[in-house]
Structure formats: structure tokens, C-alpha cells
C-alpha positions as CSV (number, residue, x, y, z in Angstrom):
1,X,56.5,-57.6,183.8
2,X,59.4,-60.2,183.9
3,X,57.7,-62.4,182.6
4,X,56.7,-60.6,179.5
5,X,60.5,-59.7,179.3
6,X,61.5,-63.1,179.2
7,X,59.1,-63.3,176.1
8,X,59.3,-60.4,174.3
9,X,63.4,-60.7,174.3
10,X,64.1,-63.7,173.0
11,X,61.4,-62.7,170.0
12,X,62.8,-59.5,169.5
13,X,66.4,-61.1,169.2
14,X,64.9,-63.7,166.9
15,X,63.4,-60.6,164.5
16,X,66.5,-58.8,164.5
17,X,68.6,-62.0,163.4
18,X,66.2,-62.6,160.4
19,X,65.9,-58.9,159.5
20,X,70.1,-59.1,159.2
21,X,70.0,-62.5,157.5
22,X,67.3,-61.0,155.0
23,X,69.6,-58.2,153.7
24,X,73.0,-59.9,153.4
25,X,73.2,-60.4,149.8
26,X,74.2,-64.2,148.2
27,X,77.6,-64.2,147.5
28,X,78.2,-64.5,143.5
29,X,81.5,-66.1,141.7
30,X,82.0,-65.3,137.9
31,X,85.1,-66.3,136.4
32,X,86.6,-64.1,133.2
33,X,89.4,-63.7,130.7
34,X,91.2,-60.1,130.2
35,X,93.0,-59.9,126.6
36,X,95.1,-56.7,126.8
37,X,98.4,-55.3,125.6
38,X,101.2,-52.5,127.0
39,X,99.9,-48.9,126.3
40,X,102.6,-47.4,128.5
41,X,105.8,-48.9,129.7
42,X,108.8,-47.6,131.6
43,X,111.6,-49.0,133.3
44,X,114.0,-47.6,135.9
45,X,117.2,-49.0,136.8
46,X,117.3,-49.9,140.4
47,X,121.0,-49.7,141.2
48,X,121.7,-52.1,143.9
49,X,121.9,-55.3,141.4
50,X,122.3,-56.0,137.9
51,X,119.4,-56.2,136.3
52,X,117.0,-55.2,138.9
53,X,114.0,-52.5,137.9
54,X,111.2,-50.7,138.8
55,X,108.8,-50.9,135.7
56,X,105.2,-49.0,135.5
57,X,103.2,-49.9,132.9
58,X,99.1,-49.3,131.5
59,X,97.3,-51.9,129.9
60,X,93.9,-52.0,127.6
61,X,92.1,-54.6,126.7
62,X,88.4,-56.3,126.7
63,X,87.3,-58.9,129.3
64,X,85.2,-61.7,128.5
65,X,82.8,-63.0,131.1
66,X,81.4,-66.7,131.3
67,X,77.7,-65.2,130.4
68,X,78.7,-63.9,127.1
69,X,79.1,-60.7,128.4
70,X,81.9,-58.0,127.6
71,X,83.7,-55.1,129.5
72,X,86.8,-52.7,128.7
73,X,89.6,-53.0,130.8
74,X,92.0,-50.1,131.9
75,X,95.1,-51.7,134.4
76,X,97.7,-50.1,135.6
77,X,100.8,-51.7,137.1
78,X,103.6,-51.4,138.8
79,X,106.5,-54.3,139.1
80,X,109.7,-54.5,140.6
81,X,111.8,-57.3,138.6
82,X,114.9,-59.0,138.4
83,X,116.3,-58.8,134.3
84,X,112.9,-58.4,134.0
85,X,111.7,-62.2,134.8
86,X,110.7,-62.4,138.2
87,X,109.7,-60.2,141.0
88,X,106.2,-58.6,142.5
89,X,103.5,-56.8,140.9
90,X,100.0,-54.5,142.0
91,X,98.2,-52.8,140.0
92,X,94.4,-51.6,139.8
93,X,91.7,-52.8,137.1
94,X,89.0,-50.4,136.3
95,X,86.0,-52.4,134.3
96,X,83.8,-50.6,132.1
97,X,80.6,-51.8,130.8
98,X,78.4,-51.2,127.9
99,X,75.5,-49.5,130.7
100,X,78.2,-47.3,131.9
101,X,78.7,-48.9,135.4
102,X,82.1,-49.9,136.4
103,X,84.3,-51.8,138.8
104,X,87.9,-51.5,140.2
105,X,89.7,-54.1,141.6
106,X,93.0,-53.8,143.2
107,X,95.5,-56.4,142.5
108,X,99.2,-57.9,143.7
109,X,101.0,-60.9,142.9
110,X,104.5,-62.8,142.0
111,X,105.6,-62.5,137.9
112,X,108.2,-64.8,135.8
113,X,109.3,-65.5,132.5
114,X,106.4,-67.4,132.2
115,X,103.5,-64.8,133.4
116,X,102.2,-63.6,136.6
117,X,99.5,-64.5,139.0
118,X,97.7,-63.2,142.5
119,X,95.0,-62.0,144.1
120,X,92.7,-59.4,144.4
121,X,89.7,-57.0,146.2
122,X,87.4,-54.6,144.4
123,X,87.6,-51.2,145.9
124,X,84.6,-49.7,143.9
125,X,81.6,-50.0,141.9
126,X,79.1,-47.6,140.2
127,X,75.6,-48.1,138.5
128,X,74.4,-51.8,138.6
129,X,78.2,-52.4,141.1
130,X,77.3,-49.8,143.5
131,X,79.0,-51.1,146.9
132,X,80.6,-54.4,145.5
133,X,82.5,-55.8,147.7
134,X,84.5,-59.3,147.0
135,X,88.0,-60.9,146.1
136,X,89.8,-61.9,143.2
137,X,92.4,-64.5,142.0
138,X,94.6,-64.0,138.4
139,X,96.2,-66.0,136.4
140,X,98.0,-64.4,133.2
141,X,100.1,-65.6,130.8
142,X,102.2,-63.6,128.0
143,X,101.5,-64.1,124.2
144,X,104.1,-62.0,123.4
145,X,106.9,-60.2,124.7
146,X,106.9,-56.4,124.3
147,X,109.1,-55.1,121.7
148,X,108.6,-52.9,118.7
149,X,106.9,-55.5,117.1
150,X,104.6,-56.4,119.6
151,X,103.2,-54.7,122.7
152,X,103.9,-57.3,125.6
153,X,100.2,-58.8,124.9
154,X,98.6,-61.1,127.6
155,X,96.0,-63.5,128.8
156,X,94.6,-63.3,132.3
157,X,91.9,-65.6,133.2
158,X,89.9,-64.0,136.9
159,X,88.1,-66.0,139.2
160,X,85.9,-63.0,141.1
161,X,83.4,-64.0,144.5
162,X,81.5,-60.9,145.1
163,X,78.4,-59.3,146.8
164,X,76.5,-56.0,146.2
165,X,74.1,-54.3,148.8
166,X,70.7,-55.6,148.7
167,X,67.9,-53.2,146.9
């Protein structure tokens, strides 16, 4: 009976490990570009410095993916600034494509004069993203400033490494 232990273990054990290695999914890294402009923006005053704010903002745009493929975006942001040049940011990016499924990806980060950048995780999928799981980095940089003219337009190029649940 020991004997037959001995064997059967070691072969279970050896099963088990390729059953676990068989279902992980292969990691997947897609790189993007968000164009997308200010549909909301408010600041408030923070009163213990000149110049320092709280701003919450919504953005729209459409991202571009390295296969040719298209999404819209939905952000939404918060920042807390100095004069409105540098600080910290988070925010969430909801991802909608043309078959209906989505992503969301929660993101923070450092801003200047200059744009922002930082990192992110997704914290949901549907359809085709159903269980993604993965990280994020952002860079973004501003095409214009908003204004009355303009509506604080940007460029944000994403670097994503993701995995979904094997079928």
C-alpha cells in the first residue's frame, strides 16, 4: 500500500500542476492612443494655498488600438492641483466597443503644465472582457488648453498587459 502511495502521489501532484498550468491564460500586451476632450469640468478652491484646487472633470473620446481596432472612451477624473499645473490625478476609463463589450480601468498618476502620466488596473470587463484582469501605464499630453475656445483636448497613448479566463 505504501508503495503504491509513493506512486500514485507524486503523479497525482504532477496532473494537478499541468491541469493549473493548462488554464492560466497567456498574458496579452496591446498598446493604444485615447483622443478625447473636457465634457465636464469644475474647480473648487482649496483654501489653504494660493492657487491650490480640487478639479473633477469627464472626458469622451475614441481609442485607437495597434490592430486597427476602435473603442469609445468615457473617463472620469479627479485632480488636486497647484494653479492648476501640477499635482495628482485618478480617474476610471470605461471602454466600449462596437460588439457591445466593455472594459474599465482605474487609473492614478502625477500631472504638469506639460500633461500627465501613471498607471493603471482594469476592474471589469463584459462580453468578449469578461474577468480581465491586467495593468496599465499612460502617458497623455495636452493639445489644447480648456477655455471657451477649446475643450482642454488631449492625447494619451496606453500600454495595457492583460489576461482573461480561459474558455
Amino acid at each position: 500500500m505504501r508503495k503504491k502511495s509513493a506512486v500514485l502521489i507524486p503523479i497525482f501532484i504532477f496532473l494537478l500542476a499541468g491541469a493549473v498550468i493548462a488554464t492560466q491564460a497567456k498574458a496579452e500586451t496591446v498598446k493604444y492612443t485615447i483622443t478625447n476632450y473636457l465634457t465636464k469640468f469644475e474647480v473648487i478652491p482649496v483654501p489653504d494655498e494660493k492657487g491650490h484646487m480640487i478639479m473633477i472633470g469627464e472626458r469622451r473620446g475614441i481609442a485607437v488600438f495597434e490592430d486597427g481596432s476602435v473603442a469609445s472612451y468615457h473617463g472620469q477624473l479627479l485632480a488636486d492641483a497647484v494653479k492648476g499645473k501640477t499635482g495628482t490625478w485618478q480617474g476610471y476609463g470605461e471602454f466600449t466597443f462596437k460588439d457591445g463589450s466593455k472594459t474599465m480601468t482605474k487609473f492614478q498618476g502625477t500631472m504638469d503644465t506639460k500633461g500627465l502620466e501613471g498607471t493603471g488596473e482594469y476592474v471589469m470587463g463584459t462580453g468578449r472582457f469578461e474577468g480581465i484582469e491586467g495593468t496599465n501605464t499612460i502617458k497623455g499630453k495636452y493639445i489644447t488648453r480648456y477655455g471657451k475656445e477649446t475643450k482642454g483636448d488631449m492625447l494619451l497613448e496606453v500600454t495595457a498587459t492583460y489576461t482573461l479566463p480561459s474558455k
